[in-house]
C-alpha positions in Angstrom: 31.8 31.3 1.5 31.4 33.4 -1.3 28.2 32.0 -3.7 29.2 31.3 -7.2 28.1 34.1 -9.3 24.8 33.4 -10.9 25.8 34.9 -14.5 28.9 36.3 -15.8 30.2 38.5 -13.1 33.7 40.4 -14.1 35.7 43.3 -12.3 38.7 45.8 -13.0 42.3 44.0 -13.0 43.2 45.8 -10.6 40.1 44.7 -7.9 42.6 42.0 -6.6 41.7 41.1 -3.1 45.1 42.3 -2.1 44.6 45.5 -3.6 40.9 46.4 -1.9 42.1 44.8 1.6 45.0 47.5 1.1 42.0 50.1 0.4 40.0 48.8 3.3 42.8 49.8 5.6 43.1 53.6 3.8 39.8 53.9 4.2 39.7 52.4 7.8 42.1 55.3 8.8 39.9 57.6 7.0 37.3 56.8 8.6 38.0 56.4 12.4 39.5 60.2 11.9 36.0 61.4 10.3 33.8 59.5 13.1 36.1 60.6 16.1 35.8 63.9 15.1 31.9 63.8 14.4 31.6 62.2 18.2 34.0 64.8 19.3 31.8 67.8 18.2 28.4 66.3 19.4 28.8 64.3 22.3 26.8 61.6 21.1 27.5 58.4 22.0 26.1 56.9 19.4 28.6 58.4 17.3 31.2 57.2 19.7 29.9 53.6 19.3 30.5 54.3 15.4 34.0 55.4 16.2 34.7 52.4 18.1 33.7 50.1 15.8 35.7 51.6 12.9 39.4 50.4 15.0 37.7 46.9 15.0 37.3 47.8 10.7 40.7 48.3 10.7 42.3 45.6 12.6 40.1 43.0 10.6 41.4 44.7 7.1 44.9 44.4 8.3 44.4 40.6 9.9 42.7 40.0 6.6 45.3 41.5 4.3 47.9 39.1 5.7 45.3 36.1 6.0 45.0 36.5 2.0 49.0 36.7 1.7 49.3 33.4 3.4 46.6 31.4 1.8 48.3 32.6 -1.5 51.4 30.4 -0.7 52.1 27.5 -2.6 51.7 23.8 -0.9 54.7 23.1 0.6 56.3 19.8 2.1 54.6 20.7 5.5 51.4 21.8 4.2 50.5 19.6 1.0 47.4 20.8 0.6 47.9 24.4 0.5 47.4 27.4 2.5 43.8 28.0 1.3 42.2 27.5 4.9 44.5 30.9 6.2 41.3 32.6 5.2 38.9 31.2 7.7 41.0 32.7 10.1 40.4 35.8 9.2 37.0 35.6 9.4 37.2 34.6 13.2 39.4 36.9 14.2 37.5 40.0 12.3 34.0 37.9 14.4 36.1 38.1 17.6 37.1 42.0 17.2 33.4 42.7 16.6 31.8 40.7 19.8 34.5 43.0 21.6 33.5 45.8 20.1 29.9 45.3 20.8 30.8 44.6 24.5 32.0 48.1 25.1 29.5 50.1 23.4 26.7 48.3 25.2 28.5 50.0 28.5 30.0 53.2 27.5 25.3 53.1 25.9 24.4 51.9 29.0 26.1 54.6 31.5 24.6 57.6 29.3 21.4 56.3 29.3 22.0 56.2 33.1 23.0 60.0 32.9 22.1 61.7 29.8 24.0 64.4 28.4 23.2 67.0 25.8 24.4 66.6 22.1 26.0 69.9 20.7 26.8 70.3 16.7 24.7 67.6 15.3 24.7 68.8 12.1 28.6 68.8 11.5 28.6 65.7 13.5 26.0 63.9 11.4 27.6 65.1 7.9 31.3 63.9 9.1 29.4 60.5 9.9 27.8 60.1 6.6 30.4 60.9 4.5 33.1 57.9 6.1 29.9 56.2 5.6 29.6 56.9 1.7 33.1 55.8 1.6 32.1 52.8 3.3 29.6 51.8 1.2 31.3 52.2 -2.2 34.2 50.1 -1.0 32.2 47.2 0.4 30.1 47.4 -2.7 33.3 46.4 -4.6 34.5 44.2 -2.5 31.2 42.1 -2.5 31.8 41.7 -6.1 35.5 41.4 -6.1 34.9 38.5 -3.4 32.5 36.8 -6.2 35.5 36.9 -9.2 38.3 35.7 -7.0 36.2 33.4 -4.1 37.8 35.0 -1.5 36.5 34.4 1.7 38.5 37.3 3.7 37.6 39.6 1.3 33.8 39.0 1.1 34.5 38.6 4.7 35.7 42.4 5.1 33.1 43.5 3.1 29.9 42.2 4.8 32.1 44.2 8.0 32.1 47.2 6.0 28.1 47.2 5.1 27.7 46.4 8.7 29.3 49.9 9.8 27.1 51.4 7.1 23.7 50.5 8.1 24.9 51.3 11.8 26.0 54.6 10.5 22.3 54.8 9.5 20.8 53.8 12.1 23.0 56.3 14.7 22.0 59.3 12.4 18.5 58.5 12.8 18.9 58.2 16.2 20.5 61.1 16.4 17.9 62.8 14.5 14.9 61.4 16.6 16.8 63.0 19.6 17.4 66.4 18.0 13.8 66.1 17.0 11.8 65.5 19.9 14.2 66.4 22.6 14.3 63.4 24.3 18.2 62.2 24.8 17.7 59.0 25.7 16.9 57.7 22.5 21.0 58.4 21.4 22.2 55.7 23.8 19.2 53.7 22.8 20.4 53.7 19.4 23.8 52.8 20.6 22.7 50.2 22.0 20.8 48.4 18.9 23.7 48.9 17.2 25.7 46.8 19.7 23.3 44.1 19.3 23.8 44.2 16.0 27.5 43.8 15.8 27.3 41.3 18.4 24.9 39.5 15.8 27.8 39.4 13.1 30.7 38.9 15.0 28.8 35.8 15.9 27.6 34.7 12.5 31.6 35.2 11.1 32.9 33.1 14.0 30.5 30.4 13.2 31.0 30.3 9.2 35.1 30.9 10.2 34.8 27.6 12.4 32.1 25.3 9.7 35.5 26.6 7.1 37.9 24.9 9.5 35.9 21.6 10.2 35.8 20.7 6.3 32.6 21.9 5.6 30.9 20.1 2.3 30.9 22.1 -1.0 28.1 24.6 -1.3 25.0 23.0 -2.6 24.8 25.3 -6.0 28.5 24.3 -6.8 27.9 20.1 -5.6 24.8 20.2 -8.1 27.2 21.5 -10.7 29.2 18.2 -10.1 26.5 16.1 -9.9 25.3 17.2 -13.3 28.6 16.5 -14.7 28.8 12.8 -13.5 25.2 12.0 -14.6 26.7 13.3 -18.1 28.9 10.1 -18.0 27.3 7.9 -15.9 26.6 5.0 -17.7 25.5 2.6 -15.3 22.3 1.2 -16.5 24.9 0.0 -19.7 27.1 -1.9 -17.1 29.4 0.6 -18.4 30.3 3.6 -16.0 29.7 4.9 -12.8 30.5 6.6 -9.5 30.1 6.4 -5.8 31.3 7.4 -2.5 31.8 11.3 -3.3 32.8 13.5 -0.6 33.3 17.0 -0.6 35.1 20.0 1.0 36.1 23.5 1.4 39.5 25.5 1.7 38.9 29.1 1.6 38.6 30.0 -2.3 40.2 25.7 -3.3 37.2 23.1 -3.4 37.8 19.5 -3.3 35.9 16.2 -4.0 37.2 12.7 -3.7 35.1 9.7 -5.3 35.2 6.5 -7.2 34.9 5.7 -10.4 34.0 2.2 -11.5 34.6 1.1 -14.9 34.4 -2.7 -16.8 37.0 -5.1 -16.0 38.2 -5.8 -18.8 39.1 -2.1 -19.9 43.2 -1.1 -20.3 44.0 1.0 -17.4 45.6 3.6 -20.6 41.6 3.7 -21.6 40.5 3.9 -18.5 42.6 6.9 -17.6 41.3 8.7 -20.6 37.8 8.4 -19.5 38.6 9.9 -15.9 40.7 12.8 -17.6 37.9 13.4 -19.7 35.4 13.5 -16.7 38.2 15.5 -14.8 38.3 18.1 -17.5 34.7 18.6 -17.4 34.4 19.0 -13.7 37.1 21.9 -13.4 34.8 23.4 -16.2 32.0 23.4 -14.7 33.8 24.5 -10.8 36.1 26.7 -11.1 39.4 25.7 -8.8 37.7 22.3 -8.1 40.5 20.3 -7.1 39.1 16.1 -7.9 40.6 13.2 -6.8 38.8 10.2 -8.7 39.9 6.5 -7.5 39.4 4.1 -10.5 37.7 0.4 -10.1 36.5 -2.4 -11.5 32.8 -2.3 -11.5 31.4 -4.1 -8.4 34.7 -3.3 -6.8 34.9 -1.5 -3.4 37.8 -0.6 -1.3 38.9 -2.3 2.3 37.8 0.6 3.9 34.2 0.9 2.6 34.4 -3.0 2.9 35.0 -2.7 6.7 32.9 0.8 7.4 30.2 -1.5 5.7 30.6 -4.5 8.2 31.4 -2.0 11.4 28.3 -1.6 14.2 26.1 0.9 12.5 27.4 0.8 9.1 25.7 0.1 5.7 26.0 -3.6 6.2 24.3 -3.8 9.3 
């Protein structure tokens, strides 16, 4: 999930995820026509494992682009809580693409290290490489930060993807440098096949983060201190006054929730009661952006049936 932004943090209008996932496809086609041709003129198959890699860049910018559309949809009668969780989706299928990806570089790497070949027009192959890389780069760079603003998992999602193509980029060029340099061809499919390894290595780090999203995954633990901070503001507890317990959290995509109680005197109205949870409400979507907080009043030294009978079950807090 995207971290929350350590200090104020702002972009263009126009950076909406929707608008860079459209750019993430442009440049997608862009690019796959600049690498093919830069693997076309050398030979190299490190620069074919590039090429390769850029189709699985532009199926995840398309999957993500519709992803985002979805978990903009309102909540609905069949889906009260919101689309939010489209998002995680988008991530595993993007983690999916890549561990495919990965598959078949490793064999078209492994059968030229088996029987090298020599590379022809490195240099135009190398510039064509670096400059969808370049584009790369910038795009991803904006992306990150655009991800930040809107806490947009498919976005930031995309993005780390893009970087990933990057610093393969890099690494093929030098491999293909190293080659040129010392004659010896099997370091291109070497090269090819580190890079392999390391899409493999993200496509399996998004489809663990895409499945945590889809199991209800607590808050992230800079944004649950910020709601821990603002219950200690109006805990009152030692006063016999105010306090809180049983607080759970989640994620959904870019929406955060936390459910917990909130125990107040007896002998308070409920109409002054209310007042106190808006107020602690208020200061809690202040403090989290898109925090979405369901607080269950009760008299103090009040608990519900259910924490009554978790508390009384075989392993519970009353055993």
């Amino acid at each position: 999930m995207p971290s929350a932004p350590s200090g104020p943090l702002s972009v263009p209008a126009w950076m909406t995820p929707h608008n860079l996932l459209r750019a993430s496809v442009g440049v997608a086609l862009l690019t796959i026509v600049l690498k093919t041709l830069a693997w076309w003129v050398s030979g190299s198959v490190g620069l074919l494992s590039d090429a390769l890699e850029s189709f699985v860049n532009l199926a995840g910018a398309m999957f993500a682009l519709a992803m985002v559309t979805i978990a903009r949809r309102p909540a609905d009668e069949d889906h009260p809580y919101g689309h939010h969780k489209a998002e995680y989706f988008s991530s595993g299928f993007e983690g999916i693409l890549i561990v495919g990806a990965s598959i078949a570089i490793l064999w078209a790497a492994v059968l030229r290290l088996m029987h090298p070949q020599p590379l022809e027009q490195l240099g135009w192959g190398m510039g064509l490489s670096l400059l969808s890389t370049a584009c790369n780069g910038l795009l991803a760079w904006g992306m990150l930060r655009a991800a930040q603003v809107h806490r947009s998992l498919a976005l930031e999602g995309d993005a780390r993807h893009l970087m990933t193509d990057v610093w393969t980029s890099i690494g093929v060029v030098g491999g293909l440098l190293a080659a040129g340099a010392t004659g010896w061809l099997w370091l291109d499919p070497l090269v090819a096949i580190a890079v392999a390894l390391n899409i493999l290595r993200e496509g399996g780090a998004l489809i663990w983060r895409a499945s945590q999203g889809l199991m209800d995954e607590a808050m992230e633990p800079g944004l649950l201190a910020r709601v821990f901070t603002v219950l200690g503001e109006h805990n009152h507890a030692s006063a016999g006054v105010v306090y809180f317990d049983s607080l759970t959290s989640r994620r959904a995509g870019a929406r955060n929730y936390v459910d917990l109680h909130m125990h107040v005197p007896a002998h308070w109205t409920l109409g002054h009661a209310a007042e106190q949870r808006t107020a602690v409400e208020q200061a809690l979507m202040q403090a989290v952006p898109g925090l979405r907080a369901t607080i269950e009043l009760l008299p103090e030294g009040q608990a519900t049936v259910f924490e009554t009978a978790e508390a009384a079950a075989p392993g519970g807090a009353g055993t």
